[in-house]
Wavefront OBJ file of the C-alpha trace (Angstrom):
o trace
v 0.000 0.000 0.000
v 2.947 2.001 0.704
v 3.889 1.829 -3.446
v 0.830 2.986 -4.386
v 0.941 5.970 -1.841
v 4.459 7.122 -3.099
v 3.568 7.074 -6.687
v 0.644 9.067 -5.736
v 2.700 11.330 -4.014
v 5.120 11.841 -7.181
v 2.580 12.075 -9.539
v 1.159 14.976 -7.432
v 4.899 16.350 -7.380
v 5.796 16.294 -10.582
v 2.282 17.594 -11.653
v 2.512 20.731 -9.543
v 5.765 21.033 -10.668
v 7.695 21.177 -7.595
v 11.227 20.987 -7.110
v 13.302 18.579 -8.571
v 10.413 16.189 -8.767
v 9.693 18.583 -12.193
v 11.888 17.016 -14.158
v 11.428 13.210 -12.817
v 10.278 11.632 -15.512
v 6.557 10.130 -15.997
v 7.919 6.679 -16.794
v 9.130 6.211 -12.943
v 6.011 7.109 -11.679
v 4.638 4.857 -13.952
v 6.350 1.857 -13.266
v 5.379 2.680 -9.223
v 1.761 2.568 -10.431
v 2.580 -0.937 -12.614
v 4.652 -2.321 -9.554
v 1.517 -1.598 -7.229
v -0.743 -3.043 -9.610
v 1.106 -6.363 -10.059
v 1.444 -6.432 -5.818
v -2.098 -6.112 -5.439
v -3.368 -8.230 -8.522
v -0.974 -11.269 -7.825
v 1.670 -11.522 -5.433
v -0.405 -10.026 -2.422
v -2.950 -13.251 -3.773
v 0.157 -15.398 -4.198
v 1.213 -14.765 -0.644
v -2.123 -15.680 0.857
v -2.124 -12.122 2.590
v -5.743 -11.288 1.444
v -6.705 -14.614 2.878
v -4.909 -14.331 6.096
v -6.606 -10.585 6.075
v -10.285 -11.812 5.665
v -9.727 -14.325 8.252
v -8.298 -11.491 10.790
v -11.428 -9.584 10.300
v -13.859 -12.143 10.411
v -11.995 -13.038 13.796
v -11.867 -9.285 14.824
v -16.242 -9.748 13.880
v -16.562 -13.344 16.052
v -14.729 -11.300 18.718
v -16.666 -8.166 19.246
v -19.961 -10.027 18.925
v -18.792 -12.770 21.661
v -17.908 -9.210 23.750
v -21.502 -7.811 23.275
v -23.241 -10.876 23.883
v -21.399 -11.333 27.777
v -22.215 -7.956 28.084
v -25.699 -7.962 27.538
v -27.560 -8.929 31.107
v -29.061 -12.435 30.203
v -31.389 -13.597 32.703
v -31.334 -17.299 33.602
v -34.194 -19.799 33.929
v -34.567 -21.643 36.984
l 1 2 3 4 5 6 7 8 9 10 11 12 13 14 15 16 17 18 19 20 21 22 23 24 25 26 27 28 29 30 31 32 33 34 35 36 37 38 39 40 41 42 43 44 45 46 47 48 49 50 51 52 53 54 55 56 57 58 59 60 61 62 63 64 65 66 67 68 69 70 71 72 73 74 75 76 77 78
C-alpha cells in the first residue's frame, strides 16, 4: 500500500511542478503505479495475505460479537 501511496505522491509532485520532482520523468512514476498493480493483482494473492486478512477480520467480527453478547444482562431460567 505504501507503493501505491508514493507514486501518488510523485505524480502529485511532478504535476505541480515542484522541485526537482519537475523534471522526474513520468515513466518512474509509472512503473510505481505498474509495480503496485502487479502487488495487489498477484503476489499479495500469491502470498495468501488477502486470505490471512479476511480471516483477521472475520476473527476481529466473532470477537466483538462474543464481547456484546457477555455484556448484555441475560437472565437465567430456573
Amino acid at each position: 500500500m505504501w507503493l501505491l501511496w508514493v507514486a501518488i505522491a510523485l505524480a502529485l509532485l511532478r504535476g505541480a511542478g515542484v522541485g526537482w520532482f519537475a523534471g522526474l520523468s513520468w515513466w518512474w512514476i509509472g512503473s510505481l503505479f505498474f509495480m503496485a498493480f502487479l502487488w495487489f493483482e498477484f503476489f499479495e494473492k500469491w502470498l495468501g495475505l488477502e486470505k490471512k486478512r479476511a480471516m483477521d477480520e472475520m476473527a476481529a467480527t466473532r470477537k466483538r460479537r462474543i464481547e456484546r453478547a457477555l455484556q448484555q444482562k441475560i437472565p437465567r431460567r430456573r
